[in-house]
VOKEDREN-247950 format. One line per field, with one value per residue (C-alpha): x, y, z. Coordinates in Angstrom, 1 decimal. Layout:
VOKEDREN-247950
xx c(X | ...)
yy c(Y | ...)
zz c(Z | ...)
end
This chain:
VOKEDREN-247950
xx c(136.2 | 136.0 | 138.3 | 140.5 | 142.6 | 146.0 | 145.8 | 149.0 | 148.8 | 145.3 | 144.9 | 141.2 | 140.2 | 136.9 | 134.6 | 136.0 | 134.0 | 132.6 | 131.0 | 127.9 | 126.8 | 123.5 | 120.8 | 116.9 | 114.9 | 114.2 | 110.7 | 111.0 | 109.0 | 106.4 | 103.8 | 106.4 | 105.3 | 106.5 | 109.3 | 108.5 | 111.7 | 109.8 | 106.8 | 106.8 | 109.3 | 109.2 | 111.0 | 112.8 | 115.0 | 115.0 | 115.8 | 117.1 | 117.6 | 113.3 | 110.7 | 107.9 | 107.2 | 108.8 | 105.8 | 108.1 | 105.9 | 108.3 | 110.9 | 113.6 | 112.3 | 108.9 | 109.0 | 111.7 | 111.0 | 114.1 | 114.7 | 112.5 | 113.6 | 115.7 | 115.0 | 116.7 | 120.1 | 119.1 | 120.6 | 119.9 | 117.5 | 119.2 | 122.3 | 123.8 | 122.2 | 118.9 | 119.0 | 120.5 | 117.4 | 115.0 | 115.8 | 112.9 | 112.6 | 111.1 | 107.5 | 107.4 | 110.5 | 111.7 | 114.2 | 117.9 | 118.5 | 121.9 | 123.3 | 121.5 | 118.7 | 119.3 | 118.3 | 121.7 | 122.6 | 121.8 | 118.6 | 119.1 | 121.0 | 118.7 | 115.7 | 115.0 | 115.9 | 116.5 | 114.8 | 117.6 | 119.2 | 121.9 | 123.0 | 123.7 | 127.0 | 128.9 | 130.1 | 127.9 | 129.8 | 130.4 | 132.5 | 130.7 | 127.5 | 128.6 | 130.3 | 127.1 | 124.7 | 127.2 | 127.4 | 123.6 | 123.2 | 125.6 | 124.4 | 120.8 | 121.6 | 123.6 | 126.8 | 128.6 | 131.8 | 132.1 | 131.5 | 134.9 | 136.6 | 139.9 | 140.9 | 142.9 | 145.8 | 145.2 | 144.0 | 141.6 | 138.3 | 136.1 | 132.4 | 133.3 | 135.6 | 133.5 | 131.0 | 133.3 | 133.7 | 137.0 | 137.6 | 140.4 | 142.1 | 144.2 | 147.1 | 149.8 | 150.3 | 149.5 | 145.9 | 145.5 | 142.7 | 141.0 | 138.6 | 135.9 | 132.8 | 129.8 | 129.0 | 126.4 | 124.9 | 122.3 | 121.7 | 123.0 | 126.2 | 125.9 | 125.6 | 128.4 | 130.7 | 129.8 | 130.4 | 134.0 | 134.3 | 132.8 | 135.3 | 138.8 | 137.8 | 137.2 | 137.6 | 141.1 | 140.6 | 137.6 | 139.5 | 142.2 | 139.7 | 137.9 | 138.9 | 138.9 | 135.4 | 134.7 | 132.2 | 131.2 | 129.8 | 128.8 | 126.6 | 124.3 | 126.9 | 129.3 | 131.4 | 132.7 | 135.5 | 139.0 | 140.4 | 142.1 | 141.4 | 139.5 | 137.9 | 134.7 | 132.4 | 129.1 | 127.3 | 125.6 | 121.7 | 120.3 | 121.6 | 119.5 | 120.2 | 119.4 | 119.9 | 123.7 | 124.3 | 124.2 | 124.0 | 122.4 | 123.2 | 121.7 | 123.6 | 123.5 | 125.1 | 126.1 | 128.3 | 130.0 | 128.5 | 127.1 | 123.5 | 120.7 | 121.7 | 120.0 | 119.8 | 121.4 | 119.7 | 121.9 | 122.6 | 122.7 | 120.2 | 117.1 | 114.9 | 116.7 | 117.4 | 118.1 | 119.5 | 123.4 | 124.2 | 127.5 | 127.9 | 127.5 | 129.5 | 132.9 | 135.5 | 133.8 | 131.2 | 129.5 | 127.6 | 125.9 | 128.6 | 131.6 | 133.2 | 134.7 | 136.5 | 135.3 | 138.0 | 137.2 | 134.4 | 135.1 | 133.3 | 133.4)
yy c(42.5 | 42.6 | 45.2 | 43.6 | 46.1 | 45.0 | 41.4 | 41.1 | 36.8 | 36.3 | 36.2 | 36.2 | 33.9 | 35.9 | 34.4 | 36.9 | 38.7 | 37.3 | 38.2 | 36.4 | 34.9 | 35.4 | 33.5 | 32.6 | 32.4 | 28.8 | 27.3 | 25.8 | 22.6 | 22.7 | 20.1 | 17.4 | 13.9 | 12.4 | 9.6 | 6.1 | 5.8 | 8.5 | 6.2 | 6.1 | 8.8 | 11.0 | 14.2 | 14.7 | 17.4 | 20.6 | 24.2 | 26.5 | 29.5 | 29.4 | 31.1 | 29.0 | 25.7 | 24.4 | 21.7 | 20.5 | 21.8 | 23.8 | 22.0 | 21.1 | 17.9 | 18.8 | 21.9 | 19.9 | 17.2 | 14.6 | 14.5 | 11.6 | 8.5 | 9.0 | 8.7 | 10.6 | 9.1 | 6.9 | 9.5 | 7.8 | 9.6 | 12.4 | 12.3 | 15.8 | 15.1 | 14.1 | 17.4 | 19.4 | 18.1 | 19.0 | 22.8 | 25.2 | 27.3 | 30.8 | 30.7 | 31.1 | 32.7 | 35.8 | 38.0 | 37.2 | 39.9 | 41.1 | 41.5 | 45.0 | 44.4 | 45.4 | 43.1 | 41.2 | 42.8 | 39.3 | 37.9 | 35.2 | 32.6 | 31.4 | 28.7 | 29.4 | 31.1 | 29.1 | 30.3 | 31.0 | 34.7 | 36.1 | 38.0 | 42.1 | 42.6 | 41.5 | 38.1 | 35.4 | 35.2 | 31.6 | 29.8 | 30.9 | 29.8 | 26.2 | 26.8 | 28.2 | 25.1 | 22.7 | 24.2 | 24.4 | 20.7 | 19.9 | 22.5 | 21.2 | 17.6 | 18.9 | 17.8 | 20.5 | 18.8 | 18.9 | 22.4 | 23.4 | 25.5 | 26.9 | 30.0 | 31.3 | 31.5 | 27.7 | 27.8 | 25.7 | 27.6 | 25.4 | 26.0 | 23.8 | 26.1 | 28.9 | 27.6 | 27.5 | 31.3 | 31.1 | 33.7 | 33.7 | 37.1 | 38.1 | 39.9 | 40.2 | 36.4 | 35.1 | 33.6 | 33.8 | 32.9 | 34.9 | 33.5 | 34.7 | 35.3 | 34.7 | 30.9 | 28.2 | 27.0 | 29.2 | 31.1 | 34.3 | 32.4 | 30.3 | 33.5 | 35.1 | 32.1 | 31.9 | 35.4 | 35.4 | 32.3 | 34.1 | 37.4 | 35.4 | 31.7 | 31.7 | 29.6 | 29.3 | 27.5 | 25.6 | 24.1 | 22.7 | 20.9 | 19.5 | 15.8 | 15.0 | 13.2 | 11.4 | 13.1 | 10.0 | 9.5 | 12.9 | 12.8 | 15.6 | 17.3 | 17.5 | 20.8 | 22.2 | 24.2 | 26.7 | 28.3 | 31.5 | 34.8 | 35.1 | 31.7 | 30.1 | 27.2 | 25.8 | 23.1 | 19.8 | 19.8 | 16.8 | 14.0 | 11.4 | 8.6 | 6.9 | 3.4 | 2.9 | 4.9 | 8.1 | 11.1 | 13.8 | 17.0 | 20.2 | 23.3 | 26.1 | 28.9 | 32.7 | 34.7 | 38.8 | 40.8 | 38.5 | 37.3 | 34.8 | 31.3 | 29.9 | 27.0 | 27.7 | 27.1 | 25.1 | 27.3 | 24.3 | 22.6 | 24.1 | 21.2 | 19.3 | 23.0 | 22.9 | 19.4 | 19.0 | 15.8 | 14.2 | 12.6 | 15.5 | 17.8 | 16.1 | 17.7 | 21.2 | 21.9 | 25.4 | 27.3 | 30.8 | 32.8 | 30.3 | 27.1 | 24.2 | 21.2 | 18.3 | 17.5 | 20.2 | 18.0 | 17.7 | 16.2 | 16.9)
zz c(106.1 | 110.2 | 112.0 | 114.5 | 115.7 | 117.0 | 117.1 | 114.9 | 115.2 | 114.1 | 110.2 | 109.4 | 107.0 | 105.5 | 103.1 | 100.3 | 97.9 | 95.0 | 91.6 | 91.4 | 88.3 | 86.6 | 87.3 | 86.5 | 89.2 | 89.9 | 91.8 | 95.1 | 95.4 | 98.3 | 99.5 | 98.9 | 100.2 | 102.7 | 101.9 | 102.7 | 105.2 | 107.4 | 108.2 | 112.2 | 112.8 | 115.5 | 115.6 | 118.7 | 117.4 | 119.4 | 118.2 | 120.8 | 119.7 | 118.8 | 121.3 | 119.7 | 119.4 | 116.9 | 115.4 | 112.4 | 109.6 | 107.6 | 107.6 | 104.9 | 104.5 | 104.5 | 102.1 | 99.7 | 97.5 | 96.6 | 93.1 | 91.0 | 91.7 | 94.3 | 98.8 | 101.7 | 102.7 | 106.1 | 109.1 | 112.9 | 114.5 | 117.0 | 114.7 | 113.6 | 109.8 | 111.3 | 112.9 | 109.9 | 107.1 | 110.0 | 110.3 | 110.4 | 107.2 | 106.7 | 105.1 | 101.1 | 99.7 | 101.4 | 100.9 | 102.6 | 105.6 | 106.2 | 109.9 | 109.9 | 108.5 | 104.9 | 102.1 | 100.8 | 97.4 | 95.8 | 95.9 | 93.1 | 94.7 | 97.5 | 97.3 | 101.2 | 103.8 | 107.8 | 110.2 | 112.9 | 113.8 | 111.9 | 115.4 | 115.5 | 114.2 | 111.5 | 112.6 | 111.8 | 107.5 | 106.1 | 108.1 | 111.0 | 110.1 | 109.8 | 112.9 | 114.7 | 113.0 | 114.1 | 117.8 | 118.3 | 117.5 | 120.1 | 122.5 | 121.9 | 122.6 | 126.1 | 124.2 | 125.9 | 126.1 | 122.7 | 121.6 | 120.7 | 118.1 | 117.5 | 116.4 | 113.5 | 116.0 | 116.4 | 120.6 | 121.1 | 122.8 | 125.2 | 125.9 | 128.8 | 129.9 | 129.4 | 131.4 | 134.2 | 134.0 | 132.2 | 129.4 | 126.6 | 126.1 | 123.1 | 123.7 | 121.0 | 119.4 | 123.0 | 124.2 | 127.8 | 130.5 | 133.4 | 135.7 | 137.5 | 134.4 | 134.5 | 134.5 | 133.3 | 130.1 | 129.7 | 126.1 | 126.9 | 128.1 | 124.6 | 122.7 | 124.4 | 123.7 | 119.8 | 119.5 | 120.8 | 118.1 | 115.1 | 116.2 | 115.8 | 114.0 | 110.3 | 107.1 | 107.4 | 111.2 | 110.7 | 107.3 | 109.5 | 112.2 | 110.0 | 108.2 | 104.6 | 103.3 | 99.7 | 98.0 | 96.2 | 100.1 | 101.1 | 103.9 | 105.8 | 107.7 | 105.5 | 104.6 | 101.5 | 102.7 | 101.2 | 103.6 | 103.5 | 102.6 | 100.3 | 101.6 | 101.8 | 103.9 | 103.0 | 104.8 | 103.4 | 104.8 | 103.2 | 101.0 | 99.1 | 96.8 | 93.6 | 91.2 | 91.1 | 94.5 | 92.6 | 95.4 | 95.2 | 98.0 | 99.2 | 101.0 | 102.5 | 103.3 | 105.0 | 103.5 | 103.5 | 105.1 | 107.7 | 106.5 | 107.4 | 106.6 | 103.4 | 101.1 | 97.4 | 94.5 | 92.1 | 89.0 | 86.3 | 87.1 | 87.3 | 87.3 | 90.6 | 92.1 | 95.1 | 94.5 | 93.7 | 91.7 | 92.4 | 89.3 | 87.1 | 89.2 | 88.0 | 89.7 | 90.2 | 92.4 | 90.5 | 93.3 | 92.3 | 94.5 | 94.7 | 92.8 | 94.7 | 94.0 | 95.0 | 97.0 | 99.4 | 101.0 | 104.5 | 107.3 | 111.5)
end
């Protein structure tokens, strides 16, 4: 768990820990073919937290073939779930890194690893990573008006605002602003304002922003969600679809200690992994380090 120190108002709503279960080691399908409903596109998607150029050859939808029979839910180019099943993955299957470099205890419950930073401190857990994904679409579409988040405490943080050089500071169950910061859009700025989200927003926040979604219609972009302490968040990368509108769902995840985001492998099904189906989830979704229900699908 983070130390706060004496913020007596702010209850942090931590991913919890969690026994893992056991697991085989399942095969991550590479060299998939490109689905007919990509024919023509052109990815315009930009990832700006990457010093290279970023040529869209190891990407989820690239490295990850749907399950047979099935196509890629239809997401409009530019849209947050275009954006999502076009992240850049590591190379091959590497270990996941925690915060300080350390391999994360469990090395079973990942099919690949995003490449994207985890950051330098203990910060960037669950919650936070579907916070930080959701942020750098916005930020990378110049959608800074809506890169908002609350925190546990329930105030409302503004990028906008801290581009204007405002800052929030806590002070007993009060949230107050100073002026006068350093101001702009740039990264550093960015970084600086994610940070201060990831510090004093959690689970328990993000849960109460967020509005209810039918998993029956789960799209990319989506989150399963508790919040609380112990809570937890994962995200919804990719969707595709089947005879009889049958879905089928990928996620992804950070978790405690803070660790690079990654796509979970799903524990029942080895030969869809990392494919979730909707049907035969029933009212559980079975993860390898947490179990939702499937009404905890939520959506932005």
């Amino acid at each position: 768990m983070r130390s706060w120190g004496a913020i007596p108002f702010i209850l942090i709503a931590a991913c919890g820990s969690h026994t893992p279960r056991s697991e085989t080691h399942f095969t991550l399908p590479v060299s998939a073919p490109l689905d007919s409903s990509f024919l023509g596109y052109v990815n315009e998607n930009k990832y700006t937290w990457m010093s290279e150029t970023y040529l869209d050859t190891n990407s989820v939808r690239k490295r990850i073939q749907v399950p047979p029979g099935t196509k890629r839910v239809v997401c409009e180019s530019g849209s947050f779930g275009d954006w999502l099943r076009h992240l850049p993955l590591f190379p091959g299957h590497p270990a996941v890194l925690l915060f300080d470099g350390r391999e994360k205890w469990n090395q079973l419950a990942h099919a690949a690893v995003i490449n994207i930073d985890v950051g330098k401190f203990d910060l960037q857990q669950c919650a936070d990573a579907v916070i930080r994904l959701r942020a750098e679409y916005l930020y990378s579409r110049g959608m800074y008006s809506d890169i908002h988040f609350n925190y546990t405490s329930g105030h409302t943080i503004t990028f906008s605002d801290w581009m204007a050089g405002k800052r929030p500071v806590v002070k007993g169950g009060k949230v107050t602003f100073t002026s006068g910061h350093p101001k702009g859009s740039d990264r550093a700025n960015f970084t600086a304002y994610l940070q201060n989200i990831f510090t004093y927003a959690g689970s328990l926040s993000l849960n109460k922003e967020l509005r209810p979604a039918n998993v029956r219609e789960v799209l990319p972009g989506d989150v399963l969600i508790v919040g609380g302490s112990p809570g937890h968040a994962v995200l919804v990368l990719d969707v595709a679809e089947g005879p009889g509108d049958e879905r089928y769902f990928m996620i992804a995840q950070s978790y405690m200690p803070a660790q690079q985001i990654h796509l979970l492998k799903n524990p029942n099904r080895e030969d869809i992994s990392p494919w979730y189906s909707v049907k035969e989830s029933g009212t559980q979704i079975e993860t390898p380090e947490w179990t939702f229900s499937t009404d905890q699908l939520k959506k932005f």
